[in-house]
C-alpha positions in Angstrom: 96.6 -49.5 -41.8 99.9 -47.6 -43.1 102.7 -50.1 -43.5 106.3 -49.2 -44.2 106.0 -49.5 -47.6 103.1 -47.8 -48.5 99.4 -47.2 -47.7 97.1 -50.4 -47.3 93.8 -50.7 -49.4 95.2 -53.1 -51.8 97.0 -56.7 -51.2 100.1 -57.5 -51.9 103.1 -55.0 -51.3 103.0 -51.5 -52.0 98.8 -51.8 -52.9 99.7 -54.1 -56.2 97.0 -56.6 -56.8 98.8 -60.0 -58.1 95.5 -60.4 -60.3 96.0 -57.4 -61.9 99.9 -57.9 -62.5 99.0 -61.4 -64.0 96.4 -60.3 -66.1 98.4 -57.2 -67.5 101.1 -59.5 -67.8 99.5 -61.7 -70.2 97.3 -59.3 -71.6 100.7 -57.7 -73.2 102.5 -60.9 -73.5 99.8 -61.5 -76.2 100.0 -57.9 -77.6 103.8 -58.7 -78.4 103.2 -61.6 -80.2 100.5 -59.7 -82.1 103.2 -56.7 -82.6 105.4 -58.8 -83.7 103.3 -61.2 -86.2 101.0 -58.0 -87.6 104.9 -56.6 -88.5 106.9 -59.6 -89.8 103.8 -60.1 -92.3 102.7 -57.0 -92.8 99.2 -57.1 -91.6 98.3 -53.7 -90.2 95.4 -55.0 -87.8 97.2 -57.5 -85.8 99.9 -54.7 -85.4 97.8 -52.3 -84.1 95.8 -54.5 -81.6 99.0 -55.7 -80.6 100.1 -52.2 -80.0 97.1 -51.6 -78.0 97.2 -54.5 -76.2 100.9 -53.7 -74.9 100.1 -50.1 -74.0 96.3 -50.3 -72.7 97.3 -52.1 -69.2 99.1 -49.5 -68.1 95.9 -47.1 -68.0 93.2 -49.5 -66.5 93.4 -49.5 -62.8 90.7 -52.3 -62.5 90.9 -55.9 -63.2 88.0 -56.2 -64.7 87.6 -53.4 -67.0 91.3 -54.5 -67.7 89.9 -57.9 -69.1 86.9 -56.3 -71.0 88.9 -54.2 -72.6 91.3 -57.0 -73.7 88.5 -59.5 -74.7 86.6 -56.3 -76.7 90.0 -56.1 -79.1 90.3 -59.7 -79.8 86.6 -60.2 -80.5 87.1 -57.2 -82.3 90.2 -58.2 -84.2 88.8 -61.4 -85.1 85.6 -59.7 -86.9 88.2 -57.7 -88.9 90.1 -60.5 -90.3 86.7 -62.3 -90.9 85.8 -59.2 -92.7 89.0 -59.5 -95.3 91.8 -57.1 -93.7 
């Protein structure tokens, strides 16, 4: 059903799932703090997850592939620091 302010499909207004503005939210709430962490001490891989983290929710349409993604960079951010960076 067409509404006023846009085509239906999705909930909330204008097809925006409140899931997926949450999670983005937070998703690049913790990519700032990892921005700005990796460039207050220098460390190159926390900047550039947090960098990631800020601009990857703006491509990922889904939810859950939003979350994957998100989880896949920590995890993988973690094994670099274990490893010494």
């Amino acid at each position: 059903m067409d509404g006023p302010l846009g085509k239906g499909g999705g909930s909330g207004i204008l097809g925006f799932d409140p899931k997926w503005i949450f999670a983005s939210l937070v998703i690049s709430s913790i990519g700032f703090v990892l921005l700005h962490y990796g460039k207050k001490m220098g460390r190159i891989p926390q900047l550039v997850v947090g960098l990631l983290m800020m601009i990857y929710p703006y491509f990922v349409t889904a939810l859950l592939p939003m979350v994957i993604v998100g989880a896949a960079l920590c995890v993988g951010l973690w094994v670099v620091v274990r490893l010494g960076w």
